[in-house]
DSSP file (Angstrom, degrees, kcal/mol; ACC not computed):
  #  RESIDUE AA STRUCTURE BP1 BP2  ACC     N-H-->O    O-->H-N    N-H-->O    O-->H-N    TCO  KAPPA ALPHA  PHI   PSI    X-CA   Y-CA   Z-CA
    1    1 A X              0   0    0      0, 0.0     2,-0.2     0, 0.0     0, 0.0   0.000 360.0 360.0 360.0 132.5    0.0    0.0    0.0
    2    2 A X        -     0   0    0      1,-0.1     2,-0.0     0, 0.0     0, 0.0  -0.349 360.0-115.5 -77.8 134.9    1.7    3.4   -0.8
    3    3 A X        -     0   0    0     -2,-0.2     2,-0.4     1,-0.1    -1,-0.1  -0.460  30.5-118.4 -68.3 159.7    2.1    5.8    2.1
    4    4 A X        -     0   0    0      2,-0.0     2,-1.2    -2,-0.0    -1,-0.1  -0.547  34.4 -97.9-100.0 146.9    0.2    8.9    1.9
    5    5 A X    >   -     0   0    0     -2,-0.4     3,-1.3     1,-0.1     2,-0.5  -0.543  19.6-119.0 -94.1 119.9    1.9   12.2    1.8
    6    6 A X  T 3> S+     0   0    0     -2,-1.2     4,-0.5     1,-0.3    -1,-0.1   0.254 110.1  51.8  36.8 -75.1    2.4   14.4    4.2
    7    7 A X  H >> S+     0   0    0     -2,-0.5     4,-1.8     2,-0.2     3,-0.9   0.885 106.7  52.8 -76.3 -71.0    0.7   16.9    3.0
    8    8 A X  H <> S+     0   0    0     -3,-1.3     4,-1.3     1,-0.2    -2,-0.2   0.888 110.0  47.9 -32.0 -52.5   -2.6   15.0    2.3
    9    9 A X  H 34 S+     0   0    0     -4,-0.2    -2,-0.2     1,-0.2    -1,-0.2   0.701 102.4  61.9 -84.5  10.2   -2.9   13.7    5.8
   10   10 A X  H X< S+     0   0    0     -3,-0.9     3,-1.5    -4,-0.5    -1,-0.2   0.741 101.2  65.4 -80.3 -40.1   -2.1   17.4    7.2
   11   11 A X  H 3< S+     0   0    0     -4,-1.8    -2,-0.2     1,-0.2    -3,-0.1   0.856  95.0  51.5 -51.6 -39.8   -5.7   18.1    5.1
   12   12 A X  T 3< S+     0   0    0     -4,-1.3    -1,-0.2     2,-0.1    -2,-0.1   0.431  87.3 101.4 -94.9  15.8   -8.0   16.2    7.1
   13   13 A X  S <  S-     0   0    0     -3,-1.5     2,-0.4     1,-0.1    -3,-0.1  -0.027  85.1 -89.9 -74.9-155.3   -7.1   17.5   10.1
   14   14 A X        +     0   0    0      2,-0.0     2,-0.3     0, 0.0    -1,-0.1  -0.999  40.1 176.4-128.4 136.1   -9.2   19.9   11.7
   15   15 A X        -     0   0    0     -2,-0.4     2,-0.3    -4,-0.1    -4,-0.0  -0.962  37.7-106.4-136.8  94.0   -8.7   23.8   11.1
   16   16 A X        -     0   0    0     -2,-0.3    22,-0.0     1,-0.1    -2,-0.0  -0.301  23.6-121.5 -51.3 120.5  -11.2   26.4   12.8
   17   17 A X  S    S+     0   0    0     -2,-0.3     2,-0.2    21,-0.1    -1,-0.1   0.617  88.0   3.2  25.8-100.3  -13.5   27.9   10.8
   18   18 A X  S    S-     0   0    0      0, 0.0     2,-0.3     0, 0.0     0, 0.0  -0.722  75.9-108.7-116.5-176.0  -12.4   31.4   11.6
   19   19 A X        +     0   0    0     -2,-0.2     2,-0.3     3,-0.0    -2,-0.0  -0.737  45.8 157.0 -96.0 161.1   -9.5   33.2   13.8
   20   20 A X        -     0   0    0     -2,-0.3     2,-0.7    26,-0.0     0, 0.0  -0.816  58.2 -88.0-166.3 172.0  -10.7   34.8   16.8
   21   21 A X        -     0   0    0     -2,-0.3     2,-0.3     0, 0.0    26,-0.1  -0.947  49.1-142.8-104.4 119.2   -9.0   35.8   20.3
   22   22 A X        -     0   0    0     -2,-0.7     2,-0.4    24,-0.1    24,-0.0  -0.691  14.6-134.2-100.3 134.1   -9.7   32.2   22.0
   23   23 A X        -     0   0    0     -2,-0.3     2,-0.2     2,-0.0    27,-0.1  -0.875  28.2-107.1-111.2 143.3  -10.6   33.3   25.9
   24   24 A X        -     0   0    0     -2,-0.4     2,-0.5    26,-0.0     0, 0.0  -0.631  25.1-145.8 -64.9 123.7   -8.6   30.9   28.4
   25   25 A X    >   -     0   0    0     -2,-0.2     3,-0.7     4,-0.1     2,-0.4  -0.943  23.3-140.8 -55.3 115.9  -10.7   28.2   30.4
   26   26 A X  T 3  S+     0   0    0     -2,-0.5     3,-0.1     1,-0.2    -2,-0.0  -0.656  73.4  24.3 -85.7 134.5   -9.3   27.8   33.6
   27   27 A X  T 3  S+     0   0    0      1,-0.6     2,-0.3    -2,-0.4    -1,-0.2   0.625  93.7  96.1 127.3  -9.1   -9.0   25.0   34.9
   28   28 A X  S <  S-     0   0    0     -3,-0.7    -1,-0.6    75,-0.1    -3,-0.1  -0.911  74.2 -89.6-149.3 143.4   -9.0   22.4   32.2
   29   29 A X     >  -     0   0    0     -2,-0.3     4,-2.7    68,-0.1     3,-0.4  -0.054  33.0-111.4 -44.0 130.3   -6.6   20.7   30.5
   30   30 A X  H  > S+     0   0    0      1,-0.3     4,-1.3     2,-0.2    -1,-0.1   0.861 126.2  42.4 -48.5 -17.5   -4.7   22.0   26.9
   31   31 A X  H  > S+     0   0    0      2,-0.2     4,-1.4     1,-0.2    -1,-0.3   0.875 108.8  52.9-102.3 -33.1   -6.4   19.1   25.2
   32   32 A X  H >> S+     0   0    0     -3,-0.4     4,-3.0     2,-0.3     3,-0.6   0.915 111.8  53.2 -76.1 -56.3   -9.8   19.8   27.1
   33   33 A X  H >X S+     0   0    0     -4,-2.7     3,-2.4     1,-0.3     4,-1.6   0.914 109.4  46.8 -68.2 -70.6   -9.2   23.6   25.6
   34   34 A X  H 3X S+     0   0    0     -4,-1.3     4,-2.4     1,-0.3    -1,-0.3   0.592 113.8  45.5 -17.1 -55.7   -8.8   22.2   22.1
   35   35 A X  H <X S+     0   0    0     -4,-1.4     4,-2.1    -3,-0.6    -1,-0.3   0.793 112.2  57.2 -55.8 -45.2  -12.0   19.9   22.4
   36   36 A X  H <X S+     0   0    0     -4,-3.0     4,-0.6    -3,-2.4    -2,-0.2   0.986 108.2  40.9 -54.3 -70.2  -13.5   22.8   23.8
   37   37 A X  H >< S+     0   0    0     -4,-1.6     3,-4.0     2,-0.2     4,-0.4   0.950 112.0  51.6 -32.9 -66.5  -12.8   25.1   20.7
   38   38 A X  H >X S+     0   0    0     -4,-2.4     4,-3.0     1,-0.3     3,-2.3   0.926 110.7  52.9 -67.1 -32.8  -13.7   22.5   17.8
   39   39 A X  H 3X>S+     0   0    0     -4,-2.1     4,-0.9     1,-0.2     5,-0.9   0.777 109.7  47.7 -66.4 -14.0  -17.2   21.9   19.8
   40   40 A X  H <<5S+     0   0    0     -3,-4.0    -1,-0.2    -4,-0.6    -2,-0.2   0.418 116.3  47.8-114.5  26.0  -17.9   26.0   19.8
   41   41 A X  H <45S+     0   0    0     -3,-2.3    -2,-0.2    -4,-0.4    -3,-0.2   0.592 118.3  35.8 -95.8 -30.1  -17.0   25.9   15.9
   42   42 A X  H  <5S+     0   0    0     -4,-3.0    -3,-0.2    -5,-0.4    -2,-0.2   0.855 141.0   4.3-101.4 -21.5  -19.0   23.1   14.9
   43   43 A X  T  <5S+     0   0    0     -4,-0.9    -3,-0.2    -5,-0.3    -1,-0.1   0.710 120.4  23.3-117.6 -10.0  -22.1   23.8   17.3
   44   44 A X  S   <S-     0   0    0     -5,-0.9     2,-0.3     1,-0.3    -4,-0.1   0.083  87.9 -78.7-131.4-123.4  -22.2   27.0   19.6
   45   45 A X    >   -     0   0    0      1,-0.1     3,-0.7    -2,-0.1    -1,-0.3  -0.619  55.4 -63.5-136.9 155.2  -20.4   30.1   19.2
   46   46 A X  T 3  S-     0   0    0     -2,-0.3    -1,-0.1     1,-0.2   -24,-0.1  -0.415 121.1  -5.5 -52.8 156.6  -16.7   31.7   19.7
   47   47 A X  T 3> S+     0   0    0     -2,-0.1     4,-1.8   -26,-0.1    -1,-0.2   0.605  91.9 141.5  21.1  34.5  -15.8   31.6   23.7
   48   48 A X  H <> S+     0   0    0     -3,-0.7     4,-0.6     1,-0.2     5,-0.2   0.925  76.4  42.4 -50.6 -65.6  -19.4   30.3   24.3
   49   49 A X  H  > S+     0   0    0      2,-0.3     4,-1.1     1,-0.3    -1,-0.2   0.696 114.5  49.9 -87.4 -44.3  -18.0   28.2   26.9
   50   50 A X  H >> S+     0   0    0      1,-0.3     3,-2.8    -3,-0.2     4,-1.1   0.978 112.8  47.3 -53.3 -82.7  -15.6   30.9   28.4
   51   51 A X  H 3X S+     0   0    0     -4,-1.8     4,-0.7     1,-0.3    -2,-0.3   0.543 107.4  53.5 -53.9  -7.1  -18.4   33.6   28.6
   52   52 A X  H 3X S+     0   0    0     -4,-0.6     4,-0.6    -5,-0.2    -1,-0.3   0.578 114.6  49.3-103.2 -13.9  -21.0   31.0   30.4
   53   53 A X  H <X S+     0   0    0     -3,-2.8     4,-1.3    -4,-1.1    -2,-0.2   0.777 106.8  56.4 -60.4 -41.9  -17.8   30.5   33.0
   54   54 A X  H  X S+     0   0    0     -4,-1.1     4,-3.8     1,-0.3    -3,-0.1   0.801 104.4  44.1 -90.4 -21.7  -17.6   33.9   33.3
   55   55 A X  H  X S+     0   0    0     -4,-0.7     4,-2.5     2,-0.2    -1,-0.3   0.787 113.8  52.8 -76.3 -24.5  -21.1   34.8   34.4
   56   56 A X  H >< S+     0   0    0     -4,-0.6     3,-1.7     2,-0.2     4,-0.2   0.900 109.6  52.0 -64.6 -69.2  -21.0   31.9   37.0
   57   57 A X  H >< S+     0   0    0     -4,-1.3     3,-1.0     1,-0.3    -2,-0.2   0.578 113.0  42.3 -16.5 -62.3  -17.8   33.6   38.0
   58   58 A X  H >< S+     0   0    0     -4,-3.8     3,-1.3     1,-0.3     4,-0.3   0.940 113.6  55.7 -56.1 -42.4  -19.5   36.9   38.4
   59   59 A X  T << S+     0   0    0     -4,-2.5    -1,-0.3    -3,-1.7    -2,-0.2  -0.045 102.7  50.3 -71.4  32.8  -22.3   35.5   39.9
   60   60 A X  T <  S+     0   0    0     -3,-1.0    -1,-0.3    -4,-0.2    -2,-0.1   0.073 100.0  67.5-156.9  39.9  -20.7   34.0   42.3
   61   61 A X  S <  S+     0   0    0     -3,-1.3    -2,-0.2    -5,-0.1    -3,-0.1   0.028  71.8 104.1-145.4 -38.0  -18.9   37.0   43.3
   62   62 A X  S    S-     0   0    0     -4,-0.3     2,-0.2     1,-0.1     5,-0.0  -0.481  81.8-102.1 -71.4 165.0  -21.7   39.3   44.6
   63   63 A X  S    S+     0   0    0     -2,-0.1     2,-0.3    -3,-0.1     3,-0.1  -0.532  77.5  77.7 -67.8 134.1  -21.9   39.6   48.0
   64   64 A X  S    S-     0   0    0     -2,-0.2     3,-0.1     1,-0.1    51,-0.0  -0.880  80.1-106.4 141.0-175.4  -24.7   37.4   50.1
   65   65 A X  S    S+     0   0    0     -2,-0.3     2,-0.3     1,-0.2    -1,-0.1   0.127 107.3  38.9-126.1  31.3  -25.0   34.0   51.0
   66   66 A X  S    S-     0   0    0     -3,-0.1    -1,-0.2    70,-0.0    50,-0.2  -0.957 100.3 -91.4-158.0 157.1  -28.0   33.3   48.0
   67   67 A X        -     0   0    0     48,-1.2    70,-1.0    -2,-0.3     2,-0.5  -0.380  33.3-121.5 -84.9 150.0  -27.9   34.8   44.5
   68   68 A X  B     -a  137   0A   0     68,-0.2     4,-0.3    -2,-0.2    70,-0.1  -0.816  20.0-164.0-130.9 114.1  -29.8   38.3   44.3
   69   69 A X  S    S+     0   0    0     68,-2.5    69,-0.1    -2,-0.5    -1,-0.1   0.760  86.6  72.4 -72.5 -26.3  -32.6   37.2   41.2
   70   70 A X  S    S+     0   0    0     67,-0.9     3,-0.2     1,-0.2    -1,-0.1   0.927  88.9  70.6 -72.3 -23.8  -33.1   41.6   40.9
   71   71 A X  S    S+     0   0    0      1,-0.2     2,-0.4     2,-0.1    -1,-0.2   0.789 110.4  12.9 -20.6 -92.0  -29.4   41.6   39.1
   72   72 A X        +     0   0    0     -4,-0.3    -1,-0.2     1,-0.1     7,-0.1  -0.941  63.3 157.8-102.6 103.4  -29.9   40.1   36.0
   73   73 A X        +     0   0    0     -2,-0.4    -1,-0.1    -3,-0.2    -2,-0.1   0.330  44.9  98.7 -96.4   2.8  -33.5   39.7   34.8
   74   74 A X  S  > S-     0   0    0      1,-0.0     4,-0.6     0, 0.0     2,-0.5  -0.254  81.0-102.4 -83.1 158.7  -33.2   39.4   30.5
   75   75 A X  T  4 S+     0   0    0      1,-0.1    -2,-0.1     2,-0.1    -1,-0.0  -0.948 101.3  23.8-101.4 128.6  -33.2   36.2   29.0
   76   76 A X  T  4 S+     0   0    0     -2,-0.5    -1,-0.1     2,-0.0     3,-0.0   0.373 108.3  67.8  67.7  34.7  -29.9   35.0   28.0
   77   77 A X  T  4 S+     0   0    0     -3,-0.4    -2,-0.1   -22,-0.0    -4,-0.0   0.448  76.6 105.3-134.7 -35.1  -27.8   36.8   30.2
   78   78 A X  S  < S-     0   0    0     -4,-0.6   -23,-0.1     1,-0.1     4,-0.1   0.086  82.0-115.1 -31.5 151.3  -29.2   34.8   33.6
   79   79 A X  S  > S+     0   0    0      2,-0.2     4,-5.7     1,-0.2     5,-0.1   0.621 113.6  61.2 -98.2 -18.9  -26.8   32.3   34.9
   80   80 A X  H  > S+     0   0    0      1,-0.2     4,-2.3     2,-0.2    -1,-0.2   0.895 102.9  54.4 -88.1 -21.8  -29.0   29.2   34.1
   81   81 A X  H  4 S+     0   0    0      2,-0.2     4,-0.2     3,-0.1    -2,-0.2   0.547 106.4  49.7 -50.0 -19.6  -28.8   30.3   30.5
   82   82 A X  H  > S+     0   0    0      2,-0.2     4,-2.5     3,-0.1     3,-0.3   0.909 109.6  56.7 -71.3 -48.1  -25.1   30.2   31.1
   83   83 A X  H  X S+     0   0    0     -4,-5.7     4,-1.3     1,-0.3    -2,-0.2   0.836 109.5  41.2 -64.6 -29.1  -25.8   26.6   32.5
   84   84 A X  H  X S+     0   0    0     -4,-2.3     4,-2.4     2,-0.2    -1,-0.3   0.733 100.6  61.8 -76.0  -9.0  -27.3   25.4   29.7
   85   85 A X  H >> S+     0   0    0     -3,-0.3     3,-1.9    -4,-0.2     4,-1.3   0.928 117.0  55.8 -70.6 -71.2  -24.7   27.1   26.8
   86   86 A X  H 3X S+     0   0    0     -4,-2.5     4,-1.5     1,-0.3     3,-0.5   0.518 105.8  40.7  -4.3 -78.3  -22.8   24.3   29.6
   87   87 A X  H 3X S+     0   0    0     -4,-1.3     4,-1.9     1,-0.3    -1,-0.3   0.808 106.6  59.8 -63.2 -48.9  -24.6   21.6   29.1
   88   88 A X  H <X S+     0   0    0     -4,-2.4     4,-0.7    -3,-1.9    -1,-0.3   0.718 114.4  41.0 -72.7   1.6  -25.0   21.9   25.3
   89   89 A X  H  X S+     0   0    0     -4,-1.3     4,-0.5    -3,-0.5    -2,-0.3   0.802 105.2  64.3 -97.4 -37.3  -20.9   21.6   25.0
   90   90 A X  H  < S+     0   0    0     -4,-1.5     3,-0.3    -5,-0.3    -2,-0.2   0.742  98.5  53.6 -67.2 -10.2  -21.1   19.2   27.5
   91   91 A X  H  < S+     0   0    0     -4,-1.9    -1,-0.2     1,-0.2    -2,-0.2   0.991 116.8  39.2 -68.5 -63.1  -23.2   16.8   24.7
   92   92 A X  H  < S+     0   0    0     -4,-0.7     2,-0.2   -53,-0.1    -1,-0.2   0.126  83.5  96.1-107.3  37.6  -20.6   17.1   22.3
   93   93 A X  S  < S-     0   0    0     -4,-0.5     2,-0.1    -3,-0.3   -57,-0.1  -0.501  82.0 -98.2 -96.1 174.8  -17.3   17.0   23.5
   94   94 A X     >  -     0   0    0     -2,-0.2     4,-2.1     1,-0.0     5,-0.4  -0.202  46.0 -97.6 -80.4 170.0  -15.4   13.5   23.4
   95   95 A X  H  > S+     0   0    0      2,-0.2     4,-1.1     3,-0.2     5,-0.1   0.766 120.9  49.4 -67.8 -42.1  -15.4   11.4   26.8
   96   96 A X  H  > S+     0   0    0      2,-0.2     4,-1.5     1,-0.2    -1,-0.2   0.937 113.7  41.6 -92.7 -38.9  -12.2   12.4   28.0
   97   97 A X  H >> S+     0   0    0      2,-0.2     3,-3.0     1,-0.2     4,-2.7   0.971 113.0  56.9 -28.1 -91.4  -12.6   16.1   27.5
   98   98 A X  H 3X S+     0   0    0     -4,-2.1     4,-1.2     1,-0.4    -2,-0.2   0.744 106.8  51.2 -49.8 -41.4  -16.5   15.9   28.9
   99   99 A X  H 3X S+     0   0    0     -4,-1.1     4,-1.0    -5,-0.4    -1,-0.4   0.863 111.8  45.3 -92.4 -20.2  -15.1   14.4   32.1
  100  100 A X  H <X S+     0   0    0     -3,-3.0     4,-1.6    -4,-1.5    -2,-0.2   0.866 114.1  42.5 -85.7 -33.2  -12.5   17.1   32.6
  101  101 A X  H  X S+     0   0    0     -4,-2.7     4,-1.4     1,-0.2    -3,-0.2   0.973 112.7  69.7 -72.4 -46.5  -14.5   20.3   31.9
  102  102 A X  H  X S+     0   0    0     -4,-1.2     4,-0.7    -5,-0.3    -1,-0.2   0.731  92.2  57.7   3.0 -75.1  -17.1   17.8   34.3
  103  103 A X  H >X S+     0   0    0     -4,-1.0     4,-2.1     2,-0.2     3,-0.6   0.872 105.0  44.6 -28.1 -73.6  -15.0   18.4   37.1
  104  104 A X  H >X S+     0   0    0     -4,-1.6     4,-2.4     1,-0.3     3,-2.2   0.965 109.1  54.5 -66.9 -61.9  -15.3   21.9   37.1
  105  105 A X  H 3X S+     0   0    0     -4,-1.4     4,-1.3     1,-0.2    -1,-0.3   0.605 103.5  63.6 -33.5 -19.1  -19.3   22.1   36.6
  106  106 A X  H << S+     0   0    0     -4,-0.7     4,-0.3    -3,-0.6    -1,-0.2   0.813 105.4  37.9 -42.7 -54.9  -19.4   19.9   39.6
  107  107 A X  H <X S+     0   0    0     -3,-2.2     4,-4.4    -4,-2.1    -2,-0.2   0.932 118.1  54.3 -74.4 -37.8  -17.9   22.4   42.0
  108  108 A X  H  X S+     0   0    0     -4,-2.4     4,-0.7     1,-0.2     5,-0.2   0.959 116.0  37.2 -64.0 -25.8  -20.1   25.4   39.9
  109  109 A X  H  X S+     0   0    0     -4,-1.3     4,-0.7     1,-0.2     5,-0.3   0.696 115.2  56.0 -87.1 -14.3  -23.6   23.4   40.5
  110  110 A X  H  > S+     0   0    0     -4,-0.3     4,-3.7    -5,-0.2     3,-0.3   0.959 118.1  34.0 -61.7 -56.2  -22.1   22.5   44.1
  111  111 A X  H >< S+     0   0    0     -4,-4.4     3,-2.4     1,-0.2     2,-0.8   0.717 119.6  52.4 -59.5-104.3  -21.7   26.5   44.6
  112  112 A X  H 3< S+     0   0    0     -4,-0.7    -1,-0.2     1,-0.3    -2,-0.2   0.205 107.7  47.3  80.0 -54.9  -24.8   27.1   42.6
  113  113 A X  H >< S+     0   0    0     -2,-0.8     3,-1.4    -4,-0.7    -1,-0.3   0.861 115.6  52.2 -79.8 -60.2  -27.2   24.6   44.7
  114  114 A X  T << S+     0   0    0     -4,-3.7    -2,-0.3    -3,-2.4     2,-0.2   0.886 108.5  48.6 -21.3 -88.0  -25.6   26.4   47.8
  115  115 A X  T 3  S+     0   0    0      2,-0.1   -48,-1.2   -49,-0.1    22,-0.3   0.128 111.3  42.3 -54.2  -6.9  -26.5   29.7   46.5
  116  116 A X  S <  S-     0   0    0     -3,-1.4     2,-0.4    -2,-0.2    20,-0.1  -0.783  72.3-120.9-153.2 175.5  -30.6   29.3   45.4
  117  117 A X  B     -B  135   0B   0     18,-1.7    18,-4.2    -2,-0.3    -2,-0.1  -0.969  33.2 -81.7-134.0 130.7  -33.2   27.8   46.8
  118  118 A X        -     0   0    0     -2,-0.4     2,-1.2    16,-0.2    16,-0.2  -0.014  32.4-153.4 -30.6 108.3  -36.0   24.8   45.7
  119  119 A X    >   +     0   0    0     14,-0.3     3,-1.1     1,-0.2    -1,-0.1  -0.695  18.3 178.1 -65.6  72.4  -38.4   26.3   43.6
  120  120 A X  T 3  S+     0   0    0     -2,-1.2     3,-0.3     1,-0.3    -1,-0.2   0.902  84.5  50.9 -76.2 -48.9  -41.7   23.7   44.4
  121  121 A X  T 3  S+     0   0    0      1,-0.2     2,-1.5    -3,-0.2     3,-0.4   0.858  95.6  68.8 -77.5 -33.8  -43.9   25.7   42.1
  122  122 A X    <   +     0   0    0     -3,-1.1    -1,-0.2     1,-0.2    -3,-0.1  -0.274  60.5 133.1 -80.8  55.5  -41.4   25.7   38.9
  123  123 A X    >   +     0   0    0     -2,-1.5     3,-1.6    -3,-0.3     4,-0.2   0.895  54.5  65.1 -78.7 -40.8  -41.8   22.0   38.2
  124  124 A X  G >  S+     0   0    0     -3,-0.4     3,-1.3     1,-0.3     2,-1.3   0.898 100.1  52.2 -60.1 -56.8  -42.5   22.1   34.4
  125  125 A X  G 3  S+     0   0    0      1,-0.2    -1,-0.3     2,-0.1     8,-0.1   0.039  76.5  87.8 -85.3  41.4  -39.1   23.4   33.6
  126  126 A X  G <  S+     0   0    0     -3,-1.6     3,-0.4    -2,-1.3    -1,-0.2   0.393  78.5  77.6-116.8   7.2  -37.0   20.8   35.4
  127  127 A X  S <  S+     0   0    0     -3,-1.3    -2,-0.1    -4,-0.2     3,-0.1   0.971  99.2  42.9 -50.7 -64.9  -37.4   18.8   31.8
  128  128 A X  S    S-     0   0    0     -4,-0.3    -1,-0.2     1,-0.2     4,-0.2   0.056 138.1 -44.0-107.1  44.9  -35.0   21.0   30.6
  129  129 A X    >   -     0   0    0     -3,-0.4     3,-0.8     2,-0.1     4,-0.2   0.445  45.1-110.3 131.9 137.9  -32.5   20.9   33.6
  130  130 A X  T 3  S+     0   0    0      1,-0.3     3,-0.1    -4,-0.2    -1,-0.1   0.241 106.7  71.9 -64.4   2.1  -32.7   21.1   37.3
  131  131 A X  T 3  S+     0   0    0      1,-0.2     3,-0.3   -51,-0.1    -1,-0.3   0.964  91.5  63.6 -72.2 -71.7  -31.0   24.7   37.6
  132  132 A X  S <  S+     0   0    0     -3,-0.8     2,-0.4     1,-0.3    -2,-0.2   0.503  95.9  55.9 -33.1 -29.3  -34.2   26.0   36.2
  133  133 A X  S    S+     0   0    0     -4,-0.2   -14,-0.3    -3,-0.1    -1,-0.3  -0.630  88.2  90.6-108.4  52.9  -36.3   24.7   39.5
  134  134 A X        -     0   0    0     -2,-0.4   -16,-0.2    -3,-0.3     2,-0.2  -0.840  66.3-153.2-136.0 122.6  -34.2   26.6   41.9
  135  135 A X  B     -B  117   0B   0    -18,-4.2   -18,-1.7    -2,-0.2     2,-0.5  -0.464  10.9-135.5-102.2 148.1  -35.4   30.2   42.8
  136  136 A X        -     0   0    0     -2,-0.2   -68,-0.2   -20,-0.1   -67,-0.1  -0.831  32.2 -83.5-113.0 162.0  -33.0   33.2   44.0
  137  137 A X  B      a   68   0A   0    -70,-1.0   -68,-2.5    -2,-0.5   -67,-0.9   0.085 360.0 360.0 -29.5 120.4  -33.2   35.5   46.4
  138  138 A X              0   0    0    -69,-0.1    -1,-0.1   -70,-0.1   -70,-0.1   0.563 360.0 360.0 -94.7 360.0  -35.4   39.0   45.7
């Protein structure tokens, strides 16, 4: 069988899209960041994953010991819209990848659980993730 050249198998790798300023995850592995990237070219966004870090970050930064709901009120600026941009990277990264960025979404939903309180009345949106059925502070 003839070897393939160089050059050819350098083609099929994979090449983002476009260039961008790539925002650090901390916290995660070089190969994790990489996994990370090719999942917010081929399904989300540039830094999705960065920027839904960064609003837990902020939010979990005010002052209190439960998260103050009068902050942020828009839709898609709210930190359980951060957790889900989460969730939807967490579908389509590779195993090894998914269990290190894991890790860290463990400690934010740890903080996160801390911080809010059982919503009983918000039952209908715990289909699309249990963040959603925890109410914050007014």
């Amino acid at each position: 069988m003839p070897r393939r050249r160089p050059k050819a198998v350098r083609a099929e790798r994979w090449r983002p899209r476009w260039q961008y300023p790539v925002l650090r995850v901390p916290g995660v592995s070089a190969r994790t960041r990489a996994a990370i990237r090719r999942v917010e070219d081929q399904e989300m966004w540039p830094n999705a994953v960065a920027h839904a870090l960064s609003r837990f970050e902020w939010a979990f930064k005010q002052p209190g010991r439960y998260l103050n709901a009068s902050e942020v009120c828009s839709p898609g600026i709210e930190v359980e819209d951060a957790r889900d941009d989460l969730e939807w990277a967490m579908l389509h990264l590779p195993p090894g990848a998914k269990r290190d960025l894991g890790r860290l979404i463990t400690r934010i939903d740890e903080e996160f659980e801390r911080r809010t309180l059982p919503e009983p009345n918000n039952i209908e949106w715990a289909m699309s993730g249990w963040w959603w059925t925890r109410m914050r502070e007014r």
